[in-house]
N, C-alpha and C positions, 0 to 999 in steps of 0.2 A: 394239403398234399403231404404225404406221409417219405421220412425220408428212403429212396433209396440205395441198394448195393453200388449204383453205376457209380464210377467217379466223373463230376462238372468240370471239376479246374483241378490241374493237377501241376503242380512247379517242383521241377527236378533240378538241383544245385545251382539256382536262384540268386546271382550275385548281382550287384549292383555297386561301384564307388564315384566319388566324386572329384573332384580337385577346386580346391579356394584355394586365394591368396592367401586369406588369413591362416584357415588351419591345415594345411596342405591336401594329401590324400584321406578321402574317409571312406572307411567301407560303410554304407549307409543301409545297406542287406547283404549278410552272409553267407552263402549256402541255405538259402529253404529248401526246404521240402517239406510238398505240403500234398495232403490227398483231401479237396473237399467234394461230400456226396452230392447227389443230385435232389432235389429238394431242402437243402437242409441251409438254416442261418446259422454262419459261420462267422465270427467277430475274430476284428482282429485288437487287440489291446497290449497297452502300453504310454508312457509318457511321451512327451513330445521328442523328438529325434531318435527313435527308436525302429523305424526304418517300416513304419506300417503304411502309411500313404503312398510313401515309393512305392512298397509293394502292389499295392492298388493301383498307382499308376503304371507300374509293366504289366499288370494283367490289363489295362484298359487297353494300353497300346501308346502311353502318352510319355512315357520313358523306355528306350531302350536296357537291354541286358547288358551287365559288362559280363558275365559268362550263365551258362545255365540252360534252359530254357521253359517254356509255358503252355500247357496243350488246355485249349476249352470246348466241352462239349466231343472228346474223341477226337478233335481235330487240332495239329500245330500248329502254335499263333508266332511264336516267337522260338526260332534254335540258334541263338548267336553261333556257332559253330560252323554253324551253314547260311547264317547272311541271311537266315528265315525272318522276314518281320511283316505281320496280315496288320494292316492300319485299322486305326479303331474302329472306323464306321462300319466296315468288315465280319468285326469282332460277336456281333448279334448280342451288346449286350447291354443294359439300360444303366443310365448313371443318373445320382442326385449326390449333388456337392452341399457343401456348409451355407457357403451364398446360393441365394434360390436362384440365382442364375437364369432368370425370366426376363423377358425383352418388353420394358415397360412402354415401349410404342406401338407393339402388339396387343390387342384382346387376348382374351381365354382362350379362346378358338383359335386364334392363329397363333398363339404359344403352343401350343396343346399337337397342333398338328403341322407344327413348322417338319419338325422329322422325317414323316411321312410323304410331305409335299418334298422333300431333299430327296426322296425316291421315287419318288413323279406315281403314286400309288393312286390311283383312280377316285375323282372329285366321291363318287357316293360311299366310296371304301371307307377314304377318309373321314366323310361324315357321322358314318355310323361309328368307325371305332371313335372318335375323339366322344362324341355320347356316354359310349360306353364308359371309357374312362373317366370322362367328367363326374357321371353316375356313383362308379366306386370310390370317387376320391373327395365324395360330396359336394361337388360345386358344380350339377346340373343349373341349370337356367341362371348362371351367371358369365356365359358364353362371349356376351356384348361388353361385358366391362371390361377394365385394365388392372394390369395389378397393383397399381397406384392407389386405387381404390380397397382394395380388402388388405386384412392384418397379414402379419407374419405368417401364422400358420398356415393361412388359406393358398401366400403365395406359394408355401413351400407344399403345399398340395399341388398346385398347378406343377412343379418340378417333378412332383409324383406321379402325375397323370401324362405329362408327356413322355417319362420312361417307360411308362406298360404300355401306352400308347401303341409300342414297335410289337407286344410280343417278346419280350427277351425273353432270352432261356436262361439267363445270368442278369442280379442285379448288383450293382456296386453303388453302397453308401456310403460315403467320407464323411463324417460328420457332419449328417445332415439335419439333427436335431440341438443342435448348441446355440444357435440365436434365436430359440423359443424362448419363453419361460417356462417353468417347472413342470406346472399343472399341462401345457400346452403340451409337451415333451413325453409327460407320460399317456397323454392322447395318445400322438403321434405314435407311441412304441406299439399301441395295440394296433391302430390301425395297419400299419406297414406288415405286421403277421395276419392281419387277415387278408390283405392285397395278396401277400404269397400263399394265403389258403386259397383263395379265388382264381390266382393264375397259375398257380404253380413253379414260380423262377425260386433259381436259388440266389438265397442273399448274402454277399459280403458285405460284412459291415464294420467300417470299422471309427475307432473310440477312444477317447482318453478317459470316455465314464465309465467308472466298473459298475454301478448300478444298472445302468442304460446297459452294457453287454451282457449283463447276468441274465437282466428281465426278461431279452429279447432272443438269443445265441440257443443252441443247440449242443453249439461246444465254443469253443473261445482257443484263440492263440496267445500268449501274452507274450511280448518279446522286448527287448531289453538293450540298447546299442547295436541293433541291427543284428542281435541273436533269437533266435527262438527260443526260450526258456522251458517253456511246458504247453504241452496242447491236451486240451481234456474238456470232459463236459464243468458249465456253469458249478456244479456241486463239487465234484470233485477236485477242482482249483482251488477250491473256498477252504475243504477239509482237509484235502490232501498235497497242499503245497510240495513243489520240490527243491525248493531253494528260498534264505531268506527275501529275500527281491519279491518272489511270488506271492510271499505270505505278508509283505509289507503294504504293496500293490493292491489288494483284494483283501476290501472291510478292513476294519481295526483290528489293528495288534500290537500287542504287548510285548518289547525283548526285554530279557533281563539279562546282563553281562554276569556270567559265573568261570568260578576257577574248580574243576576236577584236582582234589587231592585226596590220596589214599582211598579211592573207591568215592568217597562221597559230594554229595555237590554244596559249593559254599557261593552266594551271593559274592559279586568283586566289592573290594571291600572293606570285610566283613565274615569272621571267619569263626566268630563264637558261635554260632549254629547254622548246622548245615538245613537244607532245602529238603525234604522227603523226596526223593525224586532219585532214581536208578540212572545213572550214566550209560550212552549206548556204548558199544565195543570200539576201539581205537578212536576213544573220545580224547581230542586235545585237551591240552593241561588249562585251556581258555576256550571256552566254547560261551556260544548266543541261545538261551534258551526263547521259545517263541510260542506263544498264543494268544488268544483273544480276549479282550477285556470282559468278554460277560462272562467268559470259561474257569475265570479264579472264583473258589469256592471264599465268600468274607464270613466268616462267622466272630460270633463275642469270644473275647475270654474270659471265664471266670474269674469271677471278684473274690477272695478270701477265700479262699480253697487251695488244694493242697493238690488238686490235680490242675495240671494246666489244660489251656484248650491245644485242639490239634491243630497241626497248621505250623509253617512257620511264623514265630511270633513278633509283634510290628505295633503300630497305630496308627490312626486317622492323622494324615497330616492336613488334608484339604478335602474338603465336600462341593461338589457342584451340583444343584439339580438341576437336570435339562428336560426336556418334554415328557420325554416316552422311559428314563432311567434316571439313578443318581449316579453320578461318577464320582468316584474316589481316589486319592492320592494315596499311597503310603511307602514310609520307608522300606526299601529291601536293597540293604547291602549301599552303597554309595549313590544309588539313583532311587528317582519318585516311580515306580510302579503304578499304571492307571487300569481300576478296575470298575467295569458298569453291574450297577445290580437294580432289580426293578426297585419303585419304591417303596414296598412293604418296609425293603431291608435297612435300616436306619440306625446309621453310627455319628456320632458328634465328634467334630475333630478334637485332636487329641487323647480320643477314645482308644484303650489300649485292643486290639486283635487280630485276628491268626488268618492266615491264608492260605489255601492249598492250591497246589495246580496238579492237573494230572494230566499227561499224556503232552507232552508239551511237542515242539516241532526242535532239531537240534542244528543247530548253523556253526560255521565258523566265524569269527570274531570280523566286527563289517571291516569290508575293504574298502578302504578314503582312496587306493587308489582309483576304485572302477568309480566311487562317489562323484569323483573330480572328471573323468573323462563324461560322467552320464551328464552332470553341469554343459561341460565343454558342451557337446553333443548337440542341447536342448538350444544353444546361441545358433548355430549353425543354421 
């Protein structure tokens, strides 16, 4: 199904807090606002306590708003303001959680079509759709068993096939591929995009895996202590980060702490040669420079020559080789710099050479304050 213009789920100033003992009041979602279209897999990502499952759960209907509120499909489900709250079963829309959450004293068949029987939908109705489903979610003619009987994956199929089951026009995935294994996982990611090519629902999905959101998403949320950070397609998160959080978050990266003096950039440090690298405009006197480990250019320096190599200049402090790259250490300024290069490229620690970076991302120096609350956050 191709995505489109209409908007599915749309959450206008989206708040949510909490009260414990321990940590008093938390805002656990802040203000979203969010437009997702109508066909389209929309992830939500971020670390743990970062206010994305709540999110999930007010659009399910399984948490109320503390202000805001949630329209799906054109229709209000939730306007705190007015006391609006439509109950999930209401809500038209399929759900598969982390636990496969299957009734092991149930078969296939009455797992599968327990939903439908909850709407007294006519015995041959039910028949055929549970088929149908069973069909796409590959566990035809295993109807009579229990899910005590098949693996992991399969049960988490049967979770798959009782939410198309209904028809939704909305589906919501909580982490529902984290108690596979790997190989099973990335099954799972293809199959679950072809279920919404065959049915057409829109998917929320949401993730602590950024590989699992990249693979699978359309666009992605990433959000942060219950803030939205940036929303943008898989590529553009990757490349075009807007803050260091986001570029820390998504794939490797590499900071380097530097000091801006007199136009030029110096590693912290370490102030006998500067970085090739132009400072942007109202650059603090202490800025984070940031990119990705395969994006530093390593080359040799010249042995006995009178011209040096380009780059700024360093050596091998440590070599690792891992499967698919070598990664390397080197000094730059007061910390280890970690750079990936295929294995062609081959340096011997304490091999003297140069490294360039270009186009780097520009941060302000990390904040141990927001470190420390994002910790807090994650216990909660």
């Amino acid at each position: 199904m191709s995505i489109s213009d209409k908007n599915q789920v749309v959450l206008r100033h989206v708040t949510k807090k909490f009260t414990t003992r321990t940590m008093g009041t938390v805002t656990a979602v802040d203000d979203f606002n969010l437009e997702i279209k109508e066909g389209e897999c929309f992830s939500f990502l971020g670390p743990s306590g970062c206010g994305k499952t709540t999110t999930l759960r007010m659009i399910a209907g399984f948490e109320d708003l503390s202000e805001g509120e949630i329209e799906l499909c054109g229709r209000p489900v939730s306007i705190k303001a007015k006391n609006l709250y439509v109950p999930p079963e209401e809500r038209d829309l399929g759900m598969v959680f982390q636990a496969f959450a299957v009734w092991p004293h149930m078969n296939i068949f009455d797992n599968v079509a327990f939903p439908l029987k909850i709407r007294k939908v006519a015995r041959h109705e039910i028949e055929a759709r549970v088929k149908d489903a069973l069909k796409h979610c590959s566990l035809d003619g295993l109807e009579k068993l229990y899910p005590g009987e098949l693996s992991g994956g399969q049960q988490q199929r049967i979770a798959l096939a009782r939410a198309i089951v209904t028809n939704p026009k909305v589906m919501l995935l909580d982490e529902p591929l984290s108690n596979l294994d790997p190989k099973l996982r990335e099954t799972m990611r293809f199959e679950i995009k072809e279920l919404q090519r065959q049915f057409g629902f829109t998917i929320i999905f949401v993730t602590h895996d950024q590989s699992e959101a990249m693979a699978i998403s359309d666009r992605m949320m990433v959000c942060d202590m219950g803030k939205i950070m940036q929303i943008d397609t898989p590529e553009n998160l990757y490349r075009k980060p807007n803050s260091r959080f986001v570029h820390n978050f998504l794939g490797e990266s590499t900071f380097i702490n530097v000091i801006i003096k007199d136009g030029k950039v110096f590693p912290k440090g370490d102030e006998s040669q500067a970085i090739a690298l132009t400072p942007p405009e109202n650059a603090e006197s202490e800025m984070v420079i940031a990119t990705r480990p395969n994006a530093i250019k390593l080359t040799k320096e010249p042995v006995g020559s009178p011209q040096r190599g380009s780059g700024f200049r360093t050596h091998i402090e440590k070599r690792i080789f891992l499967t698919d790259k070598t990664e390397y250490l080197v000094p730059v300024g007061e910390q280890l710099v970690k750079i990936q290069t295929p294995h062609r490229v081959v340096f011997a620690p304490g091999e003297a050479c140069c490294i360039e970076i270009s186009e780097p991302g520009w941060y302000p120096p990390e904040d141990k304050a927001a470190e420390a609350e994002r910790a807090r956050r994650q216990r909660f």
